[in-house]
PDB file of N, CA, C and O in Angstrom:
ATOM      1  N   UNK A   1       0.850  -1.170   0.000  1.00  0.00           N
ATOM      2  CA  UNK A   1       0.000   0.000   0.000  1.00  0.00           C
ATOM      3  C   UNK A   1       0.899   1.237   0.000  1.00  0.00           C
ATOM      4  O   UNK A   1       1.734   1.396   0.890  1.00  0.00           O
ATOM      5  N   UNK A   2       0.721   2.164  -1.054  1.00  0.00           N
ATOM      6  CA  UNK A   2       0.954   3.271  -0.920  1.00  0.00           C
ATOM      7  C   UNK A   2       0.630   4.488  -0.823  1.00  0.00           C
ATOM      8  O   UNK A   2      -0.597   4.477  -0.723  1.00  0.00           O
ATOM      9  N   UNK A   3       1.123   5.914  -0.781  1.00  0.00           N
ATOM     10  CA  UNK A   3       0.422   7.247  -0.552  1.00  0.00           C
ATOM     11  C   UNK A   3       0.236   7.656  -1.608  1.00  0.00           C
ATOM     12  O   UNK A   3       1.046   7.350  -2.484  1.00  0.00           O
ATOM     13  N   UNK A   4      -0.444   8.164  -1.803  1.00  0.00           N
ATOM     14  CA  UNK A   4      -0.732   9.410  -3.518  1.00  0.00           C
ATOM     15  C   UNK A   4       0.132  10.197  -3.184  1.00  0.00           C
ATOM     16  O   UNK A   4       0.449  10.535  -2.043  1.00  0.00           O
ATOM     17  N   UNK A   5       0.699  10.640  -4.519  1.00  0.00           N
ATOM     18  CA  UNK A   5       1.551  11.950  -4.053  1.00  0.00           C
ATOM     19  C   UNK A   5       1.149  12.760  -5.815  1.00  0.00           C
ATOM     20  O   UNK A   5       1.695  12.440  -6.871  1.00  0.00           O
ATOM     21  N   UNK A   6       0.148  13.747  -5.646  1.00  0.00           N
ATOM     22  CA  UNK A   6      -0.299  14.697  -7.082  1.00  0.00           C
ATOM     23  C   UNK A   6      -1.533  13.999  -7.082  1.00  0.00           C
ATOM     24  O   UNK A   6      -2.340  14.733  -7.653  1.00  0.00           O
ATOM     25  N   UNK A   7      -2.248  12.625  -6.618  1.00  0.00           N
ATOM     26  CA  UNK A   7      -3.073  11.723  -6.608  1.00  0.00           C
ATOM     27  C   UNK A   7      -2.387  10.731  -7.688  1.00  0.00           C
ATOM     28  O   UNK A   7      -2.970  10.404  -8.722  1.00  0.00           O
ATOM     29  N   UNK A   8      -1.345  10.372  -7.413  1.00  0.00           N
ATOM     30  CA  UNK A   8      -0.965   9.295  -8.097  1.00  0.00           C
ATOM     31  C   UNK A   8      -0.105   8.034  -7.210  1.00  0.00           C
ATOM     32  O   UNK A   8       0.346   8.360  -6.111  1.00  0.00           O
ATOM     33  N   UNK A   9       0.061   6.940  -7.583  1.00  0.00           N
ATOM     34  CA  UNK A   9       1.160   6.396  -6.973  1.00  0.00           C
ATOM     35  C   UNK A   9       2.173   5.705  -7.249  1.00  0.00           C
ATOM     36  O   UNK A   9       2.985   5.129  -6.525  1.00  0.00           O
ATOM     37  N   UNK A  10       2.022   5.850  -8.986  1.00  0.00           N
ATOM     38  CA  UNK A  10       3.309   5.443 -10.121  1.00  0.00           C
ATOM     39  C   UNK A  10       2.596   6.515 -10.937  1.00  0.00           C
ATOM     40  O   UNK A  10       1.549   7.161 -10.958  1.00  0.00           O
ATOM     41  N   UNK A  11       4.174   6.283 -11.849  1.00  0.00           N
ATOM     42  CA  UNK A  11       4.080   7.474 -12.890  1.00  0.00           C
ATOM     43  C   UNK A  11       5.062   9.281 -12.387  1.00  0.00           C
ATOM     44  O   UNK A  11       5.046  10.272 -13.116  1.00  0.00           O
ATOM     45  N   UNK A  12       5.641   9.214 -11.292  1.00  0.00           N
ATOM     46  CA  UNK A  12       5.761   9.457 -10.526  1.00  0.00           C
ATOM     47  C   UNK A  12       6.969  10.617 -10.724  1.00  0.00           C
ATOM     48  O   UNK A  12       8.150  10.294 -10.596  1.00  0.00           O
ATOM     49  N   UNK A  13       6.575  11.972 -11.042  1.00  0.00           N
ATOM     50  CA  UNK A  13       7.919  13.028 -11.573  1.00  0.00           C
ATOM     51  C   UNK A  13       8.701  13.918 -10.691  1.00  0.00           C
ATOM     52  O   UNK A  13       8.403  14.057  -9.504  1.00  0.00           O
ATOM     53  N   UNK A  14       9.619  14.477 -11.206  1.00  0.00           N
ATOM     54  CA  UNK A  14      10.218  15.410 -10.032  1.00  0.00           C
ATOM     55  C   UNK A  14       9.081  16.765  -9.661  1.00  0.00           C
ATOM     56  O   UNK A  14       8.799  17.394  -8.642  1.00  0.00           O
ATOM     57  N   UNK A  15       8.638  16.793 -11.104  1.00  0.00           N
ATOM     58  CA  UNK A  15       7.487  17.899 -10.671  1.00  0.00           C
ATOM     59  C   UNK A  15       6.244  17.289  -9.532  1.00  0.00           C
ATOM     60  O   UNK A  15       5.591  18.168  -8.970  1.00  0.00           O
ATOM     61  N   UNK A  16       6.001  16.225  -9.281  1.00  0.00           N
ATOM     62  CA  UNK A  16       5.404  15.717  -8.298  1.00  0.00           C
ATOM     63  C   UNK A  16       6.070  16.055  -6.975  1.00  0.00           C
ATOM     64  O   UNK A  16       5.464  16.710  -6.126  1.00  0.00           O
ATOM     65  N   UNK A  17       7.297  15.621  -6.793  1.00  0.00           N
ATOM     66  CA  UNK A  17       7.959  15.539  -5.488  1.00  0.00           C
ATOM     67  C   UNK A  17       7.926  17.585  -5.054  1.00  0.00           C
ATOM     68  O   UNK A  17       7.672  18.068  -3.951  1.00  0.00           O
ATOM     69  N   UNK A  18       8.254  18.321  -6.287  1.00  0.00           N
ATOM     70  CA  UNK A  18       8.584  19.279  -5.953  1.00  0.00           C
ATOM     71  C   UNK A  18       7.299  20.329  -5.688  1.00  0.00           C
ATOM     72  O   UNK A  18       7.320  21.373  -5.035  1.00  0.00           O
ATOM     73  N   UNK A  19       6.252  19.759  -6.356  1.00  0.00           N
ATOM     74  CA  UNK A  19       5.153  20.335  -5.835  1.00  0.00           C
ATOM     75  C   UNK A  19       4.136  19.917  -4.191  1.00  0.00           C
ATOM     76  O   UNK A  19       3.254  20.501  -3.563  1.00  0.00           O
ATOM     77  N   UNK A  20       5.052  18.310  -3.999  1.00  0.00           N
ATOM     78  CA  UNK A  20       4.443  18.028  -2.873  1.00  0.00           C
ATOM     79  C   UNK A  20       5.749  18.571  -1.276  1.00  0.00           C
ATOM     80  O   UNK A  20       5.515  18.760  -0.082  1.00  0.00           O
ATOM     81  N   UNK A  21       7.304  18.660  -2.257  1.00  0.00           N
ATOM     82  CA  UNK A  21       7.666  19.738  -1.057  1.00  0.00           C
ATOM     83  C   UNK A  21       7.251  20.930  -0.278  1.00  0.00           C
ATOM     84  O   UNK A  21       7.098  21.192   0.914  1.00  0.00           O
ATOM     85  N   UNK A  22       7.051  21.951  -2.137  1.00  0.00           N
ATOM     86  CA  UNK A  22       6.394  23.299  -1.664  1.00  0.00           C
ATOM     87  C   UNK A  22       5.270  23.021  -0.839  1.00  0.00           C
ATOM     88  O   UNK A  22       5.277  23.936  -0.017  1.00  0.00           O
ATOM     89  N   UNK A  23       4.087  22.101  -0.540  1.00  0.00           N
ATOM     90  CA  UNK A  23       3.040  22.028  -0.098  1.00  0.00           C
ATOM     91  C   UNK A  23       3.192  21.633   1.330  1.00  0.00           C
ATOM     92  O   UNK A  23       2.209  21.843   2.041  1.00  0.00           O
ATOM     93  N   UNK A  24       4.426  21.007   1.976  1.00  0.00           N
ATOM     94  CA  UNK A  24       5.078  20.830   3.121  1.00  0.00           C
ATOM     95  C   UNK A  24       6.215  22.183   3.536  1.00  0.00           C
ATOM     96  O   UNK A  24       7.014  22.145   4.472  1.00  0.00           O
ATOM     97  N   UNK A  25       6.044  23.245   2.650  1.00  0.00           N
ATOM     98  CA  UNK A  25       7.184  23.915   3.421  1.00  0.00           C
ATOM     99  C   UNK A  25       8.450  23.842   3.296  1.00  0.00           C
ATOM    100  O   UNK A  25       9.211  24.321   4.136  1.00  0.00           O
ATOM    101  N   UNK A  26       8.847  23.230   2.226  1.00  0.00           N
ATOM    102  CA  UNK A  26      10.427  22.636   1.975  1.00  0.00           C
ATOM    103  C   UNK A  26      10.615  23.763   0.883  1.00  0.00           C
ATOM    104  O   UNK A  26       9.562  24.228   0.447  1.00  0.00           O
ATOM    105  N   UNK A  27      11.972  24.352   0.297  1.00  0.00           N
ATOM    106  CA  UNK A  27      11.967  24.672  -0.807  1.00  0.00           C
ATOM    107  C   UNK A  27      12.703  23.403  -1.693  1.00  0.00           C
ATOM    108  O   UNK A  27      13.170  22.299  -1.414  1.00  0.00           O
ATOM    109  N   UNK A  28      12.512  24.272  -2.996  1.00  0.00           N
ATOM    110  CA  UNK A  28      12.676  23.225  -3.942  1.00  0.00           C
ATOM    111  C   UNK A  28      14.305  22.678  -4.429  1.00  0.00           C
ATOM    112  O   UNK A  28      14.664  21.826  -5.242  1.00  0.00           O
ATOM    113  N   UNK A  29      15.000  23.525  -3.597  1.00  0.00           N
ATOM    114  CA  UNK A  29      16.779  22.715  -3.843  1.00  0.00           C
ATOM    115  C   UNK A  29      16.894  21.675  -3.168  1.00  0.00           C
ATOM    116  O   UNK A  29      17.672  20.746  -3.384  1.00  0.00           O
ATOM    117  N   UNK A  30      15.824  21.821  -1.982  1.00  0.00           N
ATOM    118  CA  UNK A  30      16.033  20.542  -1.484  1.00  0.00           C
ATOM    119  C   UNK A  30      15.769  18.944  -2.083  1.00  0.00           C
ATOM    120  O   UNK A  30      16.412  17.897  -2.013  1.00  0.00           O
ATOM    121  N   UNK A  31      14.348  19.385  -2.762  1.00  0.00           N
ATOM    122  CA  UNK A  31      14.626  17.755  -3.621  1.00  0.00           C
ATOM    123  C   UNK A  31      15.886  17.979  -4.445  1.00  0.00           C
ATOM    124  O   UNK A  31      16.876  17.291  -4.199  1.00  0.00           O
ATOM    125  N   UNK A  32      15.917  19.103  -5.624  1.00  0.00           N
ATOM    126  CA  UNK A  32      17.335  18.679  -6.196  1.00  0.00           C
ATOM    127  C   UNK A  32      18.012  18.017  -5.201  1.00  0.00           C
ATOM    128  O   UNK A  32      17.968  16.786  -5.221  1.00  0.00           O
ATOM    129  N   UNK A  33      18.659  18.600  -4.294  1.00  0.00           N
ATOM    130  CA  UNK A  33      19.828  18.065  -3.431  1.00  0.00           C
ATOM    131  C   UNK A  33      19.486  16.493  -3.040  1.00  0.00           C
ATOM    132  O   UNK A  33      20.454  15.733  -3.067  1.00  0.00           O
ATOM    133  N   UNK A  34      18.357  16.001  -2.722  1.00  0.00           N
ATOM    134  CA  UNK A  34      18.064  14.696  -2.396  1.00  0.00           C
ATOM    135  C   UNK A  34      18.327  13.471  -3.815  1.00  0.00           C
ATOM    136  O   UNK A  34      18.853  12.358  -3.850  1.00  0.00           O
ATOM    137  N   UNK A  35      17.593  14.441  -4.982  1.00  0.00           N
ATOM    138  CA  UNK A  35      17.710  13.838  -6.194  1.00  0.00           C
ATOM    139  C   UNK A  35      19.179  14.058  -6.855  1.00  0.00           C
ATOM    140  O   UNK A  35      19.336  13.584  -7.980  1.00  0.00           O
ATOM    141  N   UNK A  36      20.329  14.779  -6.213  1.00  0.00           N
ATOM    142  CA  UNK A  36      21.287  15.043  -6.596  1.00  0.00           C
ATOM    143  C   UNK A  36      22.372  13.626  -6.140  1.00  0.00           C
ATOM    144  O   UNK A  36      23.325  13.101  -6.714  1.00  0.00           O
ATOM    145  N   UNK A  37      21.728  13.379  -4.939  1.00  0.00           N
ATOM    146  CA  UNK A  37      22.694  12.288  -3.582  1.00  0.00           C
ATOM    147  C   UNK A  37      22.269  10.653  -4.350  1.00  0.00           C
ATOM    148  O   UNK A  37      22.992   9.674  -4.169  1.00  0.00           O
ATOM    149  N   UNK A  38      20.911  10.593  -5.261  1.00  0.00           N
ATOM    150  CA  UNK A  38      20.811   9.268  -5.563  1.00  0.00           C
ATOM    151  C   UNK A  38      21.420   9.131  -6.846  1.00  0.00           C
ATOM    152  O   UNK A  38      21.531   7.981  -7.271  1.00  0.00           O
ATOM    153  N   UNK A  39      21.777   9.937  -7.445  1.00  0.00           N
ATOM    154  CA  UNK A  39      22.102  10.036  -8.654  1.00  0.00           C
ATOM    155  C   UNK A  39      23.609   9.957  -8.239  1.00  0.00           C
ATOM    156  O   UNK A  39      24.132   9.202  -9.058  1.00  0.00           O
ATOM    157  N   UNK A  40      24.641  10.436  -7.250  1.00  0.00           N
ATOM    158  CA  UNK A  40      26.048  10.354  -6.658  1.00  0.00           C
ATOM    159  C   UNK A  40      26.014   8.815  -6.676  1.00  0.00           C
ATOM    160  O   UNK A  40      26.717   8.018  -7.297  1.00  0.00           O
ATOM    161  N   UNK A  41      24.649   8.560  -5.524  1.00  0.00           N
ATOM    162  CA  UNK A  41      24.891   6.985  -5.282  1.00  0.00           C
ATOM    163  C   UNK A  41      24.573   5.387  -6.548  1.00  0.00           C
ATOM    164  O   UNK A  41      24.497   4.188  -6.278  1.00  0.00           O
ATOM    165  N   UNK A  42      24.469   6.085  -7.826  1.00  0.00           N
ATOM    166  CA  UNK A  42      24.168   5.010  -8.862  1.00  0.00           C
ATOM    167  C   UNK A  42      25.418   3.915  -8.834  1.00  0.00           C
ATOM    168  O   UNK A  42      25.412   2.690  -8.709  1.00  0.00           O
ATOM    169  N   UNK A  43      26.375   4.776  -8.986  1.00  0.00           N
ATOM    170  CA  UNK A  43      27.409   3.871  -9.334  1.00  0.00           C
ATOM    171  C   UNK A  43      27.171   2.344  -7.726  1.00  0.00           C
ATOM    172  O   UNK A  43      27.243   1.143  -7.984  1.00  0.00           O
ATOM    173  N   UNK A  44      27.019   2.669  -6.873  1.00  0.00           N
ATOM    174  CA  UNK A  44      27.134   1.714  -5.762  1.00  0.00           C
ATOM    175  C   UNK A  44      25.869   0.990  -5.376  1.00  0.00           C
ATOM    176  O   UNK A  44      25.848   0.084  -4.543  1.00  0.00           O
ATOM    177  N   UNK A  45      24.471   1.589  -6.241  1.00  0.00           N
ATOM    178  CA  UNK A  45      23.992   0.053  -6.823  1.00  0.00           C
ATOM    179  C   UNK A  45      24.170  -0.622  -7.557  1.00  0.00           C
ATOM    180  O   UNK A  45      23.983  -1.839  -7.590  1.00  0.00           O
ATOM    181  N   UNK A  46      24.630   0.179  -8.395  1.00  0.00           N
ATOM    182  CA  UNK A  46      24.802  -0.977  -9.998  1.00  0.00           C
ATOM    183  C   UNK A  46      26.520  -1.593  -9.350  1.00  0.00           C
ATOM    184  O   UNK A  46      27.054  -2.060 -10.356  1.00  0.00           O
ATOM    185  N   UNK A  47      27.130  -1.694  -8.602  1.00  0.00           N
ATOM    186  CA  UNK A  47      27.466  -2.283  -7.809  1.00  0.00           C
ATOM    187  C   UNK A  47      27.323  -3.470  -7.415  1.00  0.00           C
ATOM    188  O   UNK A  47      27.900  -4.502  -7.760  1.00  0.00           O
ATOM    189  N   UNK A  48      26.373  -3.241  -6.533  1.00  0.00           N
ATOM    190  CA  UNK A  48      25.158  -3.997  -5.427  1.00  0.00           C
ATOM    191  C   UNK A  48      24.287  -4.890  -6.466  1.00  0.00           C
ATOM    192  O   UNK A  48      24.084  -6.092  -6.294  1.00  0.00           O
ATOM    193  N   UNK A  49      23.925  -4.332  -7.284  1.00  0.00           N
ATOM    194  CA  UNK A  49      22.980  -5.146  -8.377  1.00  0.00           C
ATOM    195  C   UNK A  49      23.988  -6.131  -8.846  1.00  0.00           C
ATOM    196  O   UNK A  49      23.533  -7.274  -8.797  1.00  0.00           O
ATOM    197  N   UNK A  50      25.609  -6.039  -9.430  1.00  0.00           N
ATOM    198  CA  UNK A  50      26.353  -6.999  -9.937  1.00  0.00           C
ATOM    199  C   UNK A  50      26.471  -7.862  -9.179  1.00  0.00           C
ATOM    200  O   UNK A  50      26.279  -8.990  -9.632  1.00  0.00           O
ATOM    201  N   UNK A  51      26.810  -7.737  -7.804  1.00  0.00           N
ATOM    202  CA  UNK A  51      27.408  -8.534  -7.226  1.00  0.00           C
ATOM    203  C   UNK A  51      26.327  -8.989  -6.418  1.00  0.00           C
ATOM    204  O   UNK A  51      26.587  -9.223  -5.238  1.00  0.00           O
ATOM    205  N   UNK A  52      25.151  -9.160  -6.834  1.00  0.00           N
ATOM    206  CA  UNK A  52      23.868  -9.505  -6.322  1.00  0.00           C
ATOM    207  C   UNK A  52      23.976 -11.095  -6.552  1.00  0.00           C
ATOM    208  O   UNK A  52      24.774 -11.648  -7.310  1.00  0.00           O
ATOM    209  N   UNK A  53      22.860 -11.811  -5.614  1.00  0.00           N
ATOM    210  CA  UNK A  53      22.347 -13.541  -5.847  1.00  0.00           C
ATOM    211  C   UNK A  53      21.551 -13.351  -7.142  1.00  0.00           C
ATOM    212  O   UNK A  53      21.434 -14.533  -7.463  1.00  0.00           O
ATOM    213  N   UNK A  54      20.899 -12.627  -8.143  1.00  0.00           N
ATOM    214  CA  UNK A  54      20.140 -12.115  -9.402  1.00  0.00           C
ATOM    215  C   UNK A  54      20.827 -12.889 -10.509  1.00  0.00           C
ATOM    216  O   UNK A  54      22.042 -12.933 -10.704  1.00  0.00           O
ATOM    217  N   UNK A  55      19.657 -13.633 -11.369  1.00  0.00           N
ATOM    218  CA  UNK A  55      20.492 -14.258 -12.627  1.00  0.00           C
ATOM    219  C   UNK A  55      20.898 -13.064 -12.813  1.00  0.00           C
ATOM    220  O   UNK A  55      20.510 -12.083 -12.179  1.00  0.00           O
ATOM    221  N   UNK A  56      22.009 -13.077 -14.027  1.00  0.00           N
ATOM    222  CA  UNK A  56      22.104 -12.049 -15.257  1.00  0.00           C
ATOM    223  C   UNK A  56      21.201 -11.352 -15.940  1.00  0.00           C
ATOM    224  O   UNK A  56      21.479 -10.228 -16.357  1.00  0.00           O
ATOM    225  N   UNK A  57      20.176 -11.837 -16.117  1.00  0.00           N
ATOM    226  CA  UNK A  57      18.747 -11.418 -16.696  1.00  0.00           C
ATOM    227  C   UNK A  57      17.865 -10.299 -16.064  1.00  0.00           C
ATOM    228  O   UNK A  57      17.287  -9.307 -16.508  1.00  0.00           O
ATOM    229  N   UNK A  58      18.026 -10.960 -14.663  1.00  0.00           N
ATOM    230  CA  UNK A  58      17.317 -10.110 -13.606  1.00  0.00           C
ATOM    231  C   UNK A  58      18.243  -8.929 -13.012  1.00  0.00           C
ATOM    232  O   UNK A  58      17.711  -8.050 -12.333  1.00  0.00           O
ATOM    233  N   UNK A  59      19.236  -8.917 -13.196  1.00  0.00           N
ATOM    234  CA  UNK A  59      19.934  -7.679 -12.545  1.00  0.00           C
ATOM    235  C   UNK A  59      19.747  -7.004 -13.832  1.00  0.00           C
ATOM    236  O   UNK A  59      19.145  -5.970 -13.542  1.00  0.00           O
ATOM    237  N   UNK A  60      19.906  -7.028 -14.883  1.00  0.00           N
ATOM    238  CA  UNK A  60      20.138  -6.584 -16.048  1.00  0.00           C
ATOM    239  C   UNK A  60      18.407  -5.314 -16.008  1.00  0.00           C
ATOM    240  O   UNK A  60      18.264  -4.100 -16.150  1.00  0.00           O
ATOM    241  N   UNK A  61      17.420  -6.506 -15.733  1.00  0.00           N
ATOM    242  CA  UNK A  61      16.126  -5.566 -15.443  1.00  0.00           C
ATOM    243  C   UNK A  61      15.513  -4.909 -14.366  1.00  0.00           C
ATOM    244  O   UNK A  61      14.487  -4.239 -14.252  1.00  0.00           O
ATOM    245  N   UNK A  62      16.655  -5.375 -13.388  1.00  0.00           N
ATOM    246  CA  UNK A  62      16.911  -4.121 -11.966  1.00  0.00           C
ATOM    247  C   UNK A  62      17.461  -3.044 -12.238  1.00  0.00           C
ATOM    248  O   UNK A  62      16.895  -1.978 -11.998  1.00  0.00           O
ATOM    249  N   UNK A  63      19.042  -3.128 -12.963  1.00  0.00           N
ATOM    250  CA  UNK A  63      19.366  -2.487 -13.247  1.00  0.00           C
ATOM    251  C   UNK A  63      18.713  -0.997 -14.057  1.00  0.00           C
ATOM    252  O   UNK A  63      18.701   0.192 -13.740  1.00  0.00           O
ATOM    253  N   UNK A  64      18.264  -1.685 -15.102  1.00  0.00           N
ATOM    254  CA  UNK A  64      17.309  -0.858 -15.734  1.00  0.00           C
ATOM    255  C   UNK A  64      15.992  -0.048 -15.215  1.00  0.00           C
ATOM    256  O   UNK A  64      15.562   0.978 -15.741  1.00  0.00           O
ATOM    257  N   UNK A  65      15.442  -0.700 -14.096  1.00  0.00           N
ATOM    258  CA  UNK A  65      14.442  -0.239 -13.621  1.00  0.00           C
ATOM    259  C   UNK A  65      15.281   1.105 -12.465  1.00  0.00           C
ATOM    260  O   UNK A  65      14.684   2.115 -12.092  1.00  0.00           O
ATOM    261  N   UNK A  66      16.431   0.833 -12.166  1.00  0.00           N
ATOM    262  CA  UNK A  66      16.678   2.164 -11.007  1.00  0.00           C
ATOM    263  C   UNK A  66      17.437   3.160 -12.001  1.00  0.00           C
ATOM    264  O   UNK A  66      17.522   4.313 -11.578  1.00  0.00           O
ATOM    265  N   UNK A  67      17.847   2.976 -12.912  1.00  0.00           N
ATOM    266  CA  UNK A  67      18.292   3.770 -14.155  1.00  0.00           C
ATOM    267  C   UNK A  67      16.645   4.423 -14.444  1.00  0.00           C
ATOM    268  O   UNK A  67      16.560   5.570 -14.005  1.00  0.00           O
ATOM    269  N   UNK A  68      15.873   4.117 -14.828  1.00  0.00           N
ATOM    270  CA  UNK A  68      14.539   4.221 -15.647  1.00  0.00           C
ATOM    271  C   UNK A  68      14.178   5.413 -14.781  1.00  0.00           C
ATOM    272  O   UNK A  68      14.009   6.521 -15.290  1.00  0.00           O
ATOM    273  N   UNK A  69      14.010   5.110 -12.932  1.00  0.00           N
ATOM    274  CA  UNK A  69      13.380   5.799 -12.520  1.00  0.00           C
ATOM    275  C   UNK A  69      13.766   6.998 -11.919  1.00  0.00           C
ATOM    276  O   UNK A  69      13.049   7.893 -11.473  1.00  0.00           O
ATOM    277  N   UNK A  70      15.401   6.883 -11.973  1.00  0.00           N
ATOM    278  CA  UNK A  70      16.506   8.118 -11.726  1.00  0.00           C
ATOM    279  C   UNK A  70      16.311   8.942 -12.860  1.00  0.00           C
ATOM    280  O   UNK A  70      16.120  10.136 -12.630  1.00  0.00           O
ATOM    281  N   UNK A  71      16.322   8.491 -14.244  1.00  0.00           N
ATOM    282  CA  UNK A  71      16.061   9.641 -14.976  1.00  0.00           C
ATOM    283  C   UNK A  71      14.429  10.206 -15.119  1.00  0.00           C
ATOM    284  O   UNK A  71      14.265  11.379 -15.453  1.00  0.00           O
ATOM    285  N   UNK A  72      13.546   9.553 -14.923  1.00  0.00           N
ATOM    286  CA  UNK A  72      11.973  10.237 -14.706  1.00  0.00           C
ATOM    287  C   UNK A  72      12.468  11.693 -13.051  1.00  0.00           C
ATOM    288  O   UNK A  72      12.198  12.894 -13.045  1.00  0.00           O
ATOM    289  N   UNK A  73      13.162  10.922 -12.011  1.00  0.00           N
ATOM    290  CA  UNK A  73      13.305  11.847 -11.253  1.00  0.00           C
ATOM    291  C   UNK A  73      13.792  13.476 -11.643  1.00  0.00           C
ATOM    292  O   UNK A  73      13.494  14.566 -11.154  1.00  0.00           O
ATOM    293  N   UNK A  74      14.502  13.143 -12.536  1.00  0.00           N
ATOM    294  CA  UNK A  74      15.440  14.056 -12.744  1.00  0.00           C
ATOM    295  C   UNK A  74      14.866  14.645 -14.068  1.00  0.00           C
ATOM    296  O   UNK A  74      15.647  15.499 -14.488  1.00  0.00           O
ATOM    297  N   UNK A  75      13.892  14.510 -14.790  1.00  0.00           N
ATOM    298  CA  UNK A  75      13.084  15.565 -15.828  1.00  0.00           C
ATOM    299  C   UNK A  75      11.594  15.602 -15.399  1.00  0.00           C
ATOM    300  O   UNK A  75      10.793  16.309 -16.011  1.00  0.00           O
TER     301      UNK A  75
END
């Protein structure tokens, strides 16, 4: 179970996060800065994903899926 955030709960953009900061009081460098720290930390999943128990197949579409959703974050 998850929260709506815009009333959604996939599909899920930076313009979402940054409109549900302003609505908490945050300004908006702060997601950059949050979305700045996961994007530092890619290299040390795809890491974590290699050296995972995951066939080849399946890291390959992990991989892809935290790639996929780092760049939706980030436009």
């Amino acid at each position: 179970m998850a929260l709506t955030l815009s009333g959604r709960k996939t599909g899920l953009r930076l313009s979402d996060f940054v409109n549900a900061a302003k609505t908490i009081g945050l300004e908006e460098n702060l997601v950059h800065n949050l979305i700045g720290g996961l994007q530092k930390a890619l290299p040390k999943w795809q890491m974590l994903i290699a050296n995972s128990f995951l066939s080849d197949e399946m890291k390959k579409e992990y991989e892809g899926l935290v790639m996929y959703r780092l760049y939706r974050l980030q436009n």
